[in-house]
Legacy VTK file of the C-alpha trace (Angstrom):
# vtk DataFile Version 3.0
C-alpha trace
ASCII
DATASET POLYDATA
POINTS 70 float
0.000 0.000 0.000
1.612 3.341 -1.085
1.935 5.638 2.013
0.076 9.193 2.130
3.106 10.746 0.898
3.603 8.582 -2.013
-0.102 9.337 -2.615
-0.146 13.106 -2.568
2.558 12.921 -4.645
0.503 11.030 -7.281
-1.969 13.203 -7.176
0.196 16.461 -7.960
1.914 14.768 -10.915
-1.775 13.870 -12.369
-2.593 17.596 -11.573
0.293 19.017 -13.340
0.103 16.399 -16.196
-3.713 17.795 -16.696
-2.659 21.331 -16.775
0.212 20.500 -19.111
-2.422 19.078 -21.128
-4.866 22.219 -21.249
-1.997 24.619 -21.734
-0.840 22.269 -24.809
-4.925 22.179 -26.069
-4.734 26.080 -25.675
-1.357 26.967 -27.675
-2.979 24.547 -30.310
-5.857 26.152 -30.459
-4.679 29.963 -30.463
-2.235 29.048 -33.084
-4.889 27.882 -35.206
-7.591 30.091 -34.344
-8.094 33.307 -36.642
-8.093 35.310 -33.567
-11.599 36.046 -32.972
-13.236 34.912 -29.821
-16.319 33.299 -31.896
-14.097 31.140 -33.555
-11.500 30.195 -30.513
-14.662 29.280 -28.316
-16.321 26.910 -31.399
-12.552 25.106 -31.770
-12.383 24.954 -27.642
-15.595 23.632 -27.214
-14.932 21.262 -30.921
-12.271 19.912 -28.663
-13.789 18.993 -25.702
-16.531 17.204 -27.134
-14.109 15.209 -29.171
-12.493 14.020 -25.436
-15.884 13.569 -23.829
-16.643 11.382 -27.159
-13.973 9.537 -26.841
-14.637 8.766 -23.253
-18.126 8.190 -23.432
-16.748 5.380 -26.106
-14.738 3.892 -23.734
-17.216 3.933 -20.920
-20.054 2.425 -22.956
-18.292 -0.144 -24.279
-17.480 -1.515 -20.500
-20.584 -1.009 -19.673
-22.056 -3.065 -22.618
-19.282 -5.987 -21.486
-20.342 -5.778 -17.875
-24.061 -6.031 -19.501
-23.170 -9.141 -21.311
-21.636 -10.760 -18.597
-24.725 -11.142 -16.515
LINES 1 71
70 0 1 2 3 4 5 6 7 8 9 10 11 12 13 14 15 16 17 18 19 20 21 22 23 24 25 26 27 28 29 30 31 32 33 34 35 36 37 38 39 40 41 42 43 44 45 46 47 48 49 50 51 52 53 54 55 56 57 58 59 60 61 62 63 64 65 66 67 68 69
């Protein structure tokens, strides 16, 4: 069992390793964008629904497995 320290320390890397992640989404986005807000909020939001997609995926097809199982 990890201790509380080895824990915490988990939990920061995962932390940092998300806001790596946004950071990198944004400097994508920004470099791509034409500059206007309209069109930086349609690719920022285009993005997210493309994760939340691809996790839904994921999440429904171990949900249909578990279904199966039964």
């Amino acid at each position: 069992m990890k201790t509380s320290e080895e824990r915490e320390q988990r939990a920061y890397e995962r932390q940092e390793l998300v806001r790596r992640a946004v950071d990198a989404a944004d400097r994508i986005i920004l470099d791509g964008s034409d500059g206007s807000e309209e069109e930086t909020n349609w690719l920022t939001v285009e993005v997210a629904r493309k994760f939340n997609e691809k996790v839904h995926i994921v999440f429904q097809s171990a949900l249909m497995r578990k279904d199966l199982e039964l």
